[in-house]
C-alpha positions in Angstrom: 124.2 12.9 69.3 124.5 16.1 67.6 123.2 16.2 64.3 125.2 17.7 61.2 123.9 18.2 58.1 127.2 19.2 56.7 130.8 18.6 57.5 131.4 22.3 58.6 134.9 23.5 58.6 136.4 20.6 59.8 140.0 22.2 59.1 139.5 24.2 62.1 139.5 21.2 64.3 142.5 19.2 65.9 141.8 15.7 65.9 144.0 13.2 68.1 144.3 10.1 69.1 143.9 7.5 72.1 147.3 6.8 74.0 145.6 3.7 73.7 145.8 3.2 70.0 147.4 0.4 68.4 151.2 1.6 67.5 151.6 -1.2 65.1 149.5 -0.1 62.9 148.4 3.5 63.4 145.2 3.6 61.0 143.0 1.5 63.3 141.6 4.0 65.1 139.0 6.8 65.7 140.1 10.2 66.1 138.2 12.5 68.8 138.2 16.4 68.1 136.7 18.8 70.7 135.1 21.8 70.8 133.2 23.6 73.3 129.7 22.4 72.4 130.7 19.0 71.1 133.2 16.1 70.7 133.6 15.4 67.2 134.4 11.5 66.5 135.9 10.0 62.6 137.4 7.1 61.3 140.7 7.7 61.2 141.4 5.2 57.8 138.6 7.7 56.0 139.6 11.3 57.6 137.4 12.7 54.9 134.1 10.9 55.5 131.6 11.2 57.7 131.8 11.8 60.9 130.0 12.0 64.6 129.3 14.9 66.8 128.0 13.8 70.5 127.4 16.7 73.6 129.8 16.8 75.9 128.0 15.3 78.5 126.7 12.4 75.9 130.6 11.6 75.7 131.8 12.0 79.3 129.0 9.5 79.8 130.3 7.2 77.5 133.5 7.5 78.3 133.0 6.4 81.8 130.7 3.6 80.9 133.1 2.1 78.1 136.0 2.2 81.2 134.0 0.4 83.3 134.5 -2.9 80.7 
């Protein structure tokens, strides 16, 4: 995990979320924003709090693991 000690221009990012997402009611989710370095993750009920930055390798490892259940 990449550590942030402020929330940076978060503006600048485009945050989206899973296909997989719960259409009935939309605000259950997390939001995943890339970049080149990192994949930015938030809550997507509190867009303004905190939020997580992983490597991209950290993700696409987690990523496959959490298909794998």
């Amino acid at each position: 995990m990449i550590s942030e000690t402020s929330a940076g221009d978060a503006s600048r990012l485009q945050w989206f979320k899973s296909s997989y997402s719960d259409s009935s009611n939309s605000n259950e989710c997390v939001e995943v924003a890339t970049t080149l370095d990192a994949v930015h993750v938030r809550d997507s009920k509190n867009i303004h709090g905190p939020r997580l930055a992983f490597a991209s390798g950290a993700w696409a490892d987690f990523t496959s693991y959490a298909s794998k259940g």
